[in-house]
DSSP file (Angstrom, degrees, kcal/mol; ACC not computed):
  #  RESIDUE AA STRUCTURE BP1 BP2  ACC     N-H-->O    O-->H-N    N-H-->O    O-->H-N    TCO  KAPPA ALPHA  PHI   PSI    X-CA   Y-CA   Z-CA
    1    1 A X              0   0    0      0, 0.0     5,-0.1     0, 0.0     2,-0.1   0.000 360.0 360.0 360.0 119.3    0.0    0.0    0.0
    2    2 A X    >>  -     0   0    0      2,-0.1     3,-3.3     1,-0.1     4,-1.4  -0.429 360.0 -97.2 -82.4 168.8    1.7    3.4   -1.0
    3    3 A X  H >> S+     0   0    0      1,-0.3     2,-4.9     2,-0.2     3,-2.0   0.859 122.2  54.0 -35.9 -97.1    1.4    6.6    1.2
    4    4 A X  H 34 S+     0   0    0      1,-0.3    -1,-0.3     2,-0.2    69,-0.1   0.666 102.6  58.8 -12.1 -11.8   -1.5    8.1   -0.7
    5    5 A X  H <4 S+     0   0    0     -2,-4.9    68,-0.9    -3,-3.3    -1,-0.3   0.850 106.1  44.4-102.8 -32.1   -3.5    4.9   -0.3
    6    6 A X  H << S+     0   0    0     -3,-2.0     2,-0.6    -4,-1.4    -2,-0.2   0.454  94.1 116.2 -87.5  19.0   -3.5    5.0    3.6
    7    7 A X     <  -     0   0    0     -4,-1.1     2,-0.5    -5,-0.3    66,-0.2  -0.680  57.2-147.7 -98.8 148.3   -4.3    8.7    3.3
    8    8 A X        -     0   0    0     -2,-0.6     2,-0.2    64,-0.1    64,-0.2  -0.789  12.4-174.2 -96.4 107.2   -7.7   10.0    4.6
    9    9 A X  E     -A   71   0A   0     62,-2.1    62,-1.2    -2,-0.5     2,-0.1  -0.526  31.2-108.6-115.4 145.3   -9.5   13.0    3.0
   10   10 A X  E     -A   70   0A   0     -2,-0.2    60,-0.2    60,-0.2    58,-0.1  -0.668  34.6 -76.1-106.9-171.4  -12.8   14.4    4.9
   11   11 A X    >>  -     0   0    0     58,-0.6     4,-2.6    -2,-0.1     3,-1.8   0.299  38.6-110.6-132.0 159.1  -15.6   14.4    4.4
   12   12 A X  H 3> S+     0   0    0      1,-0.2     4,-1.9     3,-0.2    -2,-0.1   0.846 115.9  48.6 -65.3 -23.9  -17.5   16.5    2.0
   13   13 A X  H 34 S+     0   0    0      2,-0.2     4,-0.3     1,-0.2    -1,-0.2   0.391 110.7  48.3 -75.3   2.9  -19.2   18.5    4.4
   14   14 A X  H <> S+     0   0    0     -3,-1.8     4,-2.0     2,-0.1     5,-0.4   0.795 106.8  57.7-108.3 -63.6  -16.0   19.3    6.4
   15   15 A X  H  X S+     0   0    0     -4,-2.6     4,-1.9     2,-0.3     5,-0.2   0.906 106.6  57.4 -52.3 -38.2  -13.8   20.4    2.7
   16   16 A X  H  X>S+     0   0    0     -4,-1.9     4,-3.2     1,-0.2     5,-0.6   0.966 105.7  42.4 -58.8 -60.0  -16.9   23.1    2.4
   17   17 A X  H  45S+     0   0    0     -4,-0.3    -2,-0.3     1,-0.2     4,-0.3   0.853 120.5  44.9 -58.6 -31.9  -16.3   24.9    5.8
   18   18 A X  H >X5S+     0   0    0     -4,-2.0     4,-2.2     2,-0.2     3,-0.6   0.909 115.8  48.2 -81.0 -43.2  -12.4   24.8    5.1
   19   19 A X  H 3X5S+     0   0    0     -4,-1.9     4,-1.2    -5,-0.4    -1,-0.2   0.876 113.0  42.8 -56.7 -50.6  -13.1   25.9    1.6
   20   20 A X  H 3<5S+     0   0    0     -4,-3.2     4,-0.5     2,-0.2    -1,-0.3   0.286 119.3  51.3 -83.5  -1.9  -15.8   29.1    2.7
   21   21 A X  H <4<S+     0   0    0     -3,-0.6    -2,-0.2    -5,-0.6    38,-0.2   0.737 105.9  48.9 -88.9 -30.1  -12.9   29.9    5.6
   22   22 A X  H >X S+     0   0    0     -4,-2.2     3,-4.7     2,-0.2     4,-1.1   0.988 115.4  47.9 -81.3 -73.2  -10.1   29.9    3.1
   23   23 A X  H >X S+     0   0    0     -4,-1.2     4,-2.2     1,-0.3     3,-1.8   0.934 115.2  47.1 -44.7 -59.8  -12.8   32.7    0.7
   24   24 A X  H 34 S+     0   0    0     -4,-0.5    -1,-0.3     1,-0.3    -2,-0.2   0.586 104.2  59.9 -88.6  18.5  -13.4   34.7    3.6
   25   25 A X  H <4 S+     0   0    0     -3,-4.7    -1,-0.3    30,-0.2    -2,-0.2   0.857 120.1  23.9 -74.3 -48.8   -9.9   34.7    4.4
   26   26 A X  H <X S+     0   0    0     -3,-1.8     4,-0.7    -4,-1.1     5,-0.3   0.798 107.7  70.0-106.0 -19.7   -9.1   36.4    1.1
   27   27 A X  H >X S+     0   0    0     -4,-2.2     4,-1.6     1,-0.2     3,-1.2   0.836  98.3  48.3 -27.8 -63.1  -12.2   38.3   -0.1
   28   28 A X  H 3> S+     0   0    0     -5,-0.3     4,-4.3     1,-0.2     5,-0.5   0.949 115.9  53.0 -65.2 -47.6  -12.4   41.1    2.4
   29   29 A X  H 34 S+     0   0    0      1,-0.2    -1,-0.2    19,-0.2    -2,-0.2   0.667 114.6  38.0 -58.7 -13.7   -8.2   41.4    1.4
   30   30 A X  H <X S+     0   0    0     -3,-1.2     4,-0.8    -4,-0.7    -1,-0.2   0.562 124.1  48.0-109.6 -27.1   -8.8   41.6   -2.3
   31   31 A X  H  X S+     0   0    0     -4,-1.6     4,-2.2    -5,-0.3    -2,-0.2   0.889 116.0  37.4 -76.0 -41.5  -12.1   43.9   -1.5
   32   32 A X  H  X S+     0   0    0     -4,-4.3     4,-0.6     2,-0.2    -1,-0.2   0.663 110.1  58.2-101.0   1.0  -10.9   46.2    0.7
   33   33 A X  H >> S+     0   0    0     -5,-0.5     4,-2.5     2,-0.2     3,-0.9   0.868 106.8  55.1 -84.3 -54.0   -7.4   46.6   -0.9
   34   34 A X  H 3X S+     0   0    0     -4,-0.8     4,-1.1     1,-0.3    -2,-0.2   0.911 110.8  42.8 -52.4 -58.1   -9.5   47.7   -4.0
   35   35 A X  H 3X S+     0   0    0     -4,-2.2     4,-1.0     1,-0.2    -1,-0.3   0.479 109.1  55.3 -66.0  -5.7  -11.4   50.5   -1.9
   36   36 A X  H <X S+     0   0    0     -3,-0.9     4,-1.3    -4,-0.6    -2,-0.3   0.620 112.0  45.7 -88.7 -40.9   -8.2   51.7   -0.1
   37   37 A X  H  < S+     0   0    0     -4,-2.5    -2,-0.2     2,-0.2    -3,-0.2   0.852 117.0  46.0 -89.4 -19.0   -6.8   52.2   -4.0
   38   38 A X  H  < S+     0   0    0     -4,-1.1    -1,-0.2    -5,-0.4    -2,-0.2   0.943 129.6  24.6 -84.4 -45.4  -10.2   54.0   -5.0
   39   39 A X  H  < S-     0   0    0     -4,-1.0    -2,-0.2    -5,-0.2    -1,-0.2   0.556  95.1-128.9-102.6  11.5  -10.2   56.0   -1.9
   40   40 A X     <  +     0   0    0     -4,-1.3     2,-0.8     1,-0.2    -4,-0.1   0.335  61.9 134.2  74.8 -21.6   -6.8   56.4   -0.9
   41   41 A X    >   -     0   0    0     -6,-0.3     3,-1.3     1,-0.1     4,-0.5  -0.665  40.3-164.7 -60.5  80.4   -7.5   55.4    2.4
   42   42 A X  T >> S+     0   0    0     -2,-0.8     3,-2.2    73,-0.3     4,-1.7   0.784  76.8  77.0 -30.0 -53.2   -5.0   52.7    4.2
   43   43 A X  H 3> S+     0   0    0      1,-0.4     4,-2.4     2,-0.2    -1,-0.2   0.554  87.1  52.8 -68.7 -22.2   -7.2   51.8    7.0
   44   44 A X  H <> S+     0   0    0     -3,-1.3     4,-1.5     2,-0.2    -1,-0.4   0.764 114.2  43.3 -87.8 -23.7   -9.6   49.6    5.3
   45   45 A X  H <4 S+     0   0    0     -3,-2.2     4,-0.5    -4,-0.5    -2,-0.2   0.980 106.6  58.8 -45.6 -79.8   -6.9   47.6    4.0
   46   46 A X  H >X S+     0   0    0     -4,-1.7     3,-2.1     1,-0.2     4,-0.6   0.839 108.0  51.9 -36.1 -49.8   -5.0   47.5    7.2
   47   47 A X  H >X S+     0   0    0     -4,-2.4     4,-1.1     1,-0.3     3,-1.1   0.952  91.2  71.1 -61.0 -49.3   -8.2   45.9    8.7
   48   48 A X  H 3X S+     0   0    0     -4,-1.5     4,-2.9     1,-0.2    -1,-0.3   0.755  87.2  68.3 -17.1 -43.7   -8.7   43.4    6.5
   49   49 A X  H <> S+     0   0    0     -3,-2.1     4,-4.2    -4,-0.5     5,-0.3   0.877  91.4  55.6 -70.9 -32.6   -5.8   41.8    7.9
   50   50 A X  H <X S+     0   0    0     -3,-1.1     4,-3.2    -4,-0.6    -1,-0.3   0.935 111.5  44.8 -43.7 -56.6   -7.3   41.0   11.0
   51   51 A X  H  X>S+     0   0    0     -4,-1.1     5,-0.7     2,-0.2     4,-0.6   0.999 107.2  60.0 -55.1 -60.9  -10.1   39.1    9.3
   52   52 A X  H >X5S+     0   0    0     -4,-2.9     4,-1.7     1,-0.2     3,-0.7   0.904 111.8  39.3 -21.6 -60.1   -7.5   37.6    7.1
   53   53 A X  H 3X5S+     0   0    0     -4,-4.2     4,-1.9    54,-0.2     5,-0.3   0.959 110.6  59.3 -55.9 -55.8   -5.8   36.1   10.4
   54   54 A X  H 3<5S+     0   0    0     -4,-3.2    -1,-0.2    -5,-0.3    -2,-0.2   0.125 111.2  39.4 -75.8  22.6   -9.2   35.2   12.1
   55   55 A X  H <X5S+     0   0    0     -3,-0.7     4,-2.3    -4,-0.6    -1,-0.2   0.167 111.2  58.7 -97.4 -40.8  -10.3   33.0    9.4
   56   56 A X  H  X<S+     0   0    0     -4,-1.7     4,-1.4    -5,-0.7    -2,-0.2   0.857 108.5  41.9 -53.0 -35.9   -7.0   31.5    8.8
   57   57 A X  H  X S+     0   0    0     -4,-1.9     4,-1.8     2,-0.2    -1,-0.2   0.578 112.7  60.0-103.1 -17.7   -6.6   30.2   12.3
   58   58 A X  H  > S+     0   0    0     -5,-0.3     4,-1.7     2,-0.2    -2,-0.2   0.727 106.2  44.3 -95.0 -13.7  -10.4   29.1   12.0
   59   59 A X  H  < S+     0   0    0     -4,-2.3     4,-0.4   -38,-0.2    -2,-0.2   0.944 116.2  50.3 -51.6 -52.3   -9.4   27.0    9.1
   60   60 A X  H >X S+     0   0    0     -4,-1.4     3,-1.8     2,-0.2     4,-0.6   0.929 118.7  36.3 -50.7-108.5   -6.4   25.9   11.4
   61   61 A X  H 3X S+     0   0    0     -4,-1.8     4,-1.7     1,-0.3    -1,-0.2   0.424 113.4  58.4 -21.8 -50.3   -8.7   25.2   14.3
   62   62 A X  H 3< S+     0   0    0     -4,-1.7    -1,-0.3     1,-0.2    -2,-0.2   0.629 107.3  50.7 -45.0 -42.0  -11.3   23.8   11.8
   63   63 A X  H X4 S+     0   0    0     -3,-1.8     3,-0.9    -4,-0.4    -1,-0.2   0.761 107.8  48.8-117.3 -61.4   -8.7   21.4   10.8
   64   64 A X  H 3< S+     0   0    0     -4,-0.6    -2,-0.2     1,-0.2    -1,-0.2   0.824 115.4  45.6 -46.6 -43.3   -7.6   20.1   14.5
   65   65 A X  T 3< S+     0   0    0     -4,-1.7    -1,-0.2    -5,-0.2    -2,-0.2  -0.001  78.3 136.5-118.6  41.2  -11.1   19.4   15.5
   66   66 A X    <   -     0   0    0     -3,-0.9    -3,-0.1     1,-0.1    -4,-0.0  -0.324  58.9-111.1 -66.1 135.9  -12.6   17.7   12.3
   67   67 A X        -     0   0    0      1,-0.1     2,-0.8    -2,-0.1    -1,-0.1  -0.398  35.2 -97.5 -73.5-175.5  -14.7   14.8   13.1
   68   68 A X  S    S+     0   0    0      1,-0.1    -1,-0.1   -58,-0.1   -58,-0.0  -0.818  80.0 129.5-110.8 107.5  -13.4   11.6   12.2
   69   69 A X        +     0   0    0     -2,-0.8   -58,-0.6   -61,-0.1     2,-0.5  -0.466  30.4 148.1-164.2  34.9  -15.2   11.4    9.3
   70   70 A X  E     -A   10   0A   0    -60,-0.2     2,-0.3   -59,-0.1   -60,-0.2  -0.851  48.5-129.4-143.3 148.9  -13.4   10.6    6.3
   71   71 A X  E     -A    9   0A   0    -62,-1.2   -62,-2.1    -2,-0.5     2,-0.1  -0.387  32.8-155.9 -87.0 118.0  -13.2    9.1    3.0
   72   72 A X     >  -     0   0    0     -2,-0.3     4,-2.2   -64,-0.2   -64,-0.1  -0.306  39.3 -83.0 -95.1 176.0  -10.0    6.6    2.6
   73   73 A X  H  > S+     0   0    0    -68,-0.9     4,-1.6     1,-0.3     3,-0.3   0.804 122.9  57.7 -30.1 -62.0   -8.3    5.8   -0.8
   74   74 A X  H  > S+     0   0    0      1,-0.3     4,-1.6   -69,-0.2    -1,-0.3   0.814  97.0  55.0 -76.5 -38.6  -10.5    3.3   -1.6
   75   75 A X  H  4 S+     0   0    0      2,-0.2     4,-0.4     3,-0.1    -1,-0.3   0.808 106.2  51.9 -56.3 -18.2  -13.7    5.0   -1.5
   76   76 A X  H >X>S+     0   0    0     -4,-2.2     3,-2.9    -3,-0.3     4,-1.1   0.866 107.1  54.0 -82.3 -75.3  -12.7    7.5   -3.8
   77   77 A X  H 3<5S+     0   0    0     -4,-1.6    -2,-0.2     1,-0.4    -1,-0.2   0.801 108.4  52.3 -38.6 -29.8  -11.5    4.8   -6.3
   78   78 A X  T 3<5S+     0   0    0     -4,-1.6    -1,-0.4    -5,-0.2    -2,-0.2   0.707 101.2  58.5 -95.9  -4.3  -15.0    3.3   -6.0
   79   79 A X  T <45S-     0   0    0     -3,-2.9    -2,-0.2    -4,-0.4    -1,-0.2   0.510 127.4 -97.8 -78.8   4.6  -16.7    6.5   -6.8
   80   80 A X  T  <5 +     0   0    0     -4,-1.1     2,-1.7     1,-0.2    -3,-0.2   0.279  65.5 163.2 110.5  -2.2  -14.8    6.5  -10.1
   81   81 A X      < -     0   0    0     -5,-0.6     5,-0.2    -6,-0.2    -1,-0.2  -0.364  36.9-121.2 -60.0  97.4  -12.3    8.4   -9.3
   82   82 A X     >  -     0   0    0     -2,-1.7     4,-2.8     3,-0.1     5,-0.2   0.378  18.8-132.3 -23.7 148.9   -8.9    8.6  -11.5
   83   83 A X  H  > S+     0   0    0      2,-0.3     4,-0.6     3,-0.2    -1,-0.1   0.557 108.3  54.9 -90.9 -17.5   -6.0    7.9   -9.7
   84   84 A X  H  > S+     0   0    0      2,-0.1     4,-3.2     3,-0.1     5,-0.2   0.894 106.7  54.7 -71.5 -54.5   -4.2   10.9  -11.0
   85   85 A X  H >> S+     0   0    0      1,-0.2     3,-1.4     2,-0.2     4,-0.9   0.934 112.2  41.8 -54.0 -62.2   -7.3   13.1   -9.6
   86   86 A X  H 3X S+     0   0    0     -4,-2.8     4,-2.1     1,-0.3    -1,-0.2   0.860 116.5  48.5 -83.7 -30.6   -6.9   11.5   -5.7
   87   87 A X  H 3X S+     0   0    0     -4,-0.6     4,-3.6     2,-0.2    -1,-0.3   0.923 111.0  49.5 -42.6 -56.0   -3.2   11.8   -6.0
   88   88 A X  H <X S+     0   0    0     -4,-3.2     4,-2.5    -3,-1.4    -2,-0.2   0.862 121.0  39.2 -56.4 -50.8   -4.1   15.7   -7.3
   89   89 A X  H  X S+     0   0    0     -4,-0.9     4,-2.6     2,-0.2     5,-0.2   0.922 110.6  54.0  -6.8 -86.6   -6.4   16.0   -4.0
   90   90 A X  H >X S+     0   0    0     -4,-2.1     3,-1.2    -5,-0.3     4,-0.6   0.942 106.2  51.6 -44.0 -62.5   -4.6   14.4   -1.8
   91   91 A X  H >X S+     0   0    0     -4,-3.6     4,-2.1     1,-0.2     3,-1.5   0.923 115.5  44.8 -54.6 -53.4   -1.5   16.7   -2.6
   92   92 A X  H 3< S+     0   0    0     -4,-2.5     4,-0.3     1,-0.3    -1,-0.2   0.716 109.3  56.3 -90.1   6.6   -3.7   19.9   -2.1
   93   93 A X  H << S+     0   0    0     -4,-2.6     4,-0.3    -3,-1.2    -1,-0.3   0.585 106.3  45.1 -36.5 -36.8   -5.1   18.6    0.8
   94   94 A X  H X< S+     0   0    0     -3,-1.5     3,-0.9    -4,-0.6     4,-0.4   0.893 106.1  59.9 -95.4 -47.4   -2.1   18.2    2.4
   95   95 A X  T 3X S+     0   0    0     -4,-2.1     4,-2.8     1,-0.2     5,-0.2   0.693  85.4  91.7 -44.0 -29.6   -0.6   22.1    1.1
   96   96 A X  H 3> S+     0   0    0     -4,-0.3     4,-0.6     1,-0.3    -1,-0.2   0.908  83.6  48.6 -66.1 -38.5   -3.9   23.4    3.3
   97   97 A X  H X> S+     0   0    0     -3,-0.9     4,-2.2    -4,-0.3     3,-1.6   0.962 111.1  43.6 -44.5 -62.9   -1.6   23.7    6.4
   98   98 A X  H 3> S+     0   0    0     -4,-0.4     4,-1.2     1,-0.3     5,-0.3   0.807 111.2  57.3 -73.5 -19.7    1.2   25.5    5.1
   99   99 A X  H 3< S+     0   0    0     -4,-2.8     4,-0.3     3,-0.2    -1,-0.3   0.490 101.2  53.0-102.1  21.2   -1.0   27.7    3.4
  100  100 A X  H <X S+     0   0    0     -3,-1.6     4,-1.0    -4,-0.6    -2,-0.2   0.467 112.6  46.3 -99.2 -30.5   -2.9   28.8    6.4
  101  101 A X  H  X>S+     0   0    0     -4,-2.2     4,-2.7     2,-0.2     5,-0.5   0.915 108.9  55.4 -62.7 -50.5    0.5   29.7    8.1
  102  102 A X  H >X5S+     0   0    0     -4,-1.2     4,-3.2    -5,-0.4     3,-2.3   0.976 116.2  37.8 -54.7 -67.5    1.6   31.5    5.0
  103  103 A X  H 3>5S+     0   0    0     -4,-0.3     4,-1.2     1,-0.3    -1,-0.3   0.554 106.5  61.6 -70.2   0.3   -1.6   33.6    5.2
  104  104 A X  H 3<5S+     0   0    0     -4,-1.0     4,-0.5    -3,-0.4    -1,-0.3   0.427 116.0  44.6 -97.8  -3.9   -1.8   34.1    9.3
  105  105 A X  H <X5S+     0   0    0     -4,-2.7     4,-1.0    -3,-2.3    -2,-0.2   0.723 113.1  41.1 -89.9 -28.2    1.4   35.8    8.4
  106  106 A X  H  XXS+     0   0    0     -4,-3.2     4,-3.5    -5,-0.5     5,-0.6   0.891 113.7  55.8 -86.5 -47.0    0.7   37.8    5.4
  107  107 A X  H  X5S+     0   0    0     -4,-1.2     4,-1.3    -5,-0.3   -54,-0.2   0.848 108.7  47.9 -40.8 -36.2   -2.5   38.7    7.1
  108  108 A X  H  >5S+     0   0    0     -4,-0.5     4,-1.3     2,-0.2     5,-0.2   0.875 111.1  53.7 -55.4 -41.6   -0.1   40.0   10.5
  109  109 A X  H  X5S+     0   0    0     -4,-1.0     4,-3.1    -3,-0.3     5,-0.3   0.919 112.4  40.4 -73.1 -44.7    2.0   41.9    8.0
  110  110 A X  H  X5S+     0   0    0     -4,-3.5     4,-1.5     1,-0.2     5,-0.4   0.930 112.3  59.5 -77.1 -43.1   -1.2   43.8    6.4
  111  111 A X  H  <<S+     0   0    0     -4,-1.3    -2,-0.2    -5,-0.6    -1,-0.2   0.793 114.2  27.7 -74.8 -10.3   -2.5   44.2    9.5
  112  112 A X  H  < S+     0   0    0     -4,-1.3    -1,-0.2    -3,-0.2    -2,-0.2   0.693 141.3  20.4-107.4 -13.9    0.3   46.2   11.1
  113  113 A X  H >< S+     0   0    0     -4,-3.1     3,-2.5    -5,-0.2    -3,-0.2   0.629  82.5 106.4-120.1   1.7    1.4   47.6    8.1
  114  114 A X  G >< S+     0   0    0     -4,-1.5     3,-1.6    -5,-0.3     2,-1.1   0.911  81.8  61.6 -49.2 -72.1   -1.3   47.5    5.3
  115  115 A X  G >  S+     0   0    0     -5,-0.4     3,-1.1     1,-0.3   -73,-0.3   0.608  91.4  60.1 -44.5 -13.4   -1.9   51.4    5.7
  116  116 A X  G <  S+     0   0    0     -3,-2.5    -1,-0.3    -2,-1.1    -2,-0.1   0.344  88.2  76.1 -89.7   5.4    1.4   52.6    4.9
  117  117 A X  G <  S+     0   0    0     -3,-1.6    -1,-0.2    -4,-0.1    -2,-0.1   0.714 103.9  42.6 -62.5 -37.3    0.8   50.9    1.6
  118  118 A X    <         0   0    0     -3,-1.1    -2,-0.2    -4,-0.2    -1,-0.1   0.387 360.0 360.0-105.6 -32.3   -1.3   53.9    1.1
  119  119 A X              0   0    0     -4,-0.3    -1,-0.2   -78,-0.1    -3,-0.1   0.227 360.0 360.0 -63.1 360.0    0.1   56.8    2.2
């Protein structure tokens, strides 16, 4: 059995809430950087980041306290799923971690310094 076969992907209802915490991670940061360049104004930018953070860390939380709930190797392969596709999955499954760090950081960074973007 290769890695990928004993790995365990959840459940569909779990990958939504990560999925709609990850959006509202970056939305308000792509929205409100776009009204900070229309109005000039830092501050709505700089806030963003806070949200940015507080959705990141609820992905990260989200993440810790998943129920146990999930769909192994072989279930995917029995809904007809390619074996490239749960490989392709699997792999961004796995990325969701590092890219919740990456953004509780860029999210710090806007949030102590996004206004001076602006100035």
């Amino acid at each position: 059995m290769s890695e990928e076969e004993g790995y365990q992907l959840p459940s569909r209802r779990d990958a939504l809430i990560e999925i709609l915490l990850m959006i509202l991670a970056i939305v308000p940061v792509l929205a409100s950087g776009y009204a900070s360049l229309l109005t000039g104004e830092g501050h709505w930018f700089q806030r963003s980041g806070a949200l940015m953070v507080l959705f990141s860390i609820g992905v990260e939380y989200h993440r810790k306290r998943m129920r146990v709930c999930f769909y192994s190797h072989r279930d995917l392969v029995s809904f007809g799923i390619s074996r490239w596709m749960i490989q392709l999955i699997i792999r961004f499954w796995r990325t969701i971690p590092f890219a919740c760090y990456f953004s509780i950081a860029v999210g710090t960074l806007i949030w102590s310094y996004g206004d001076l973007l602006f100035t």
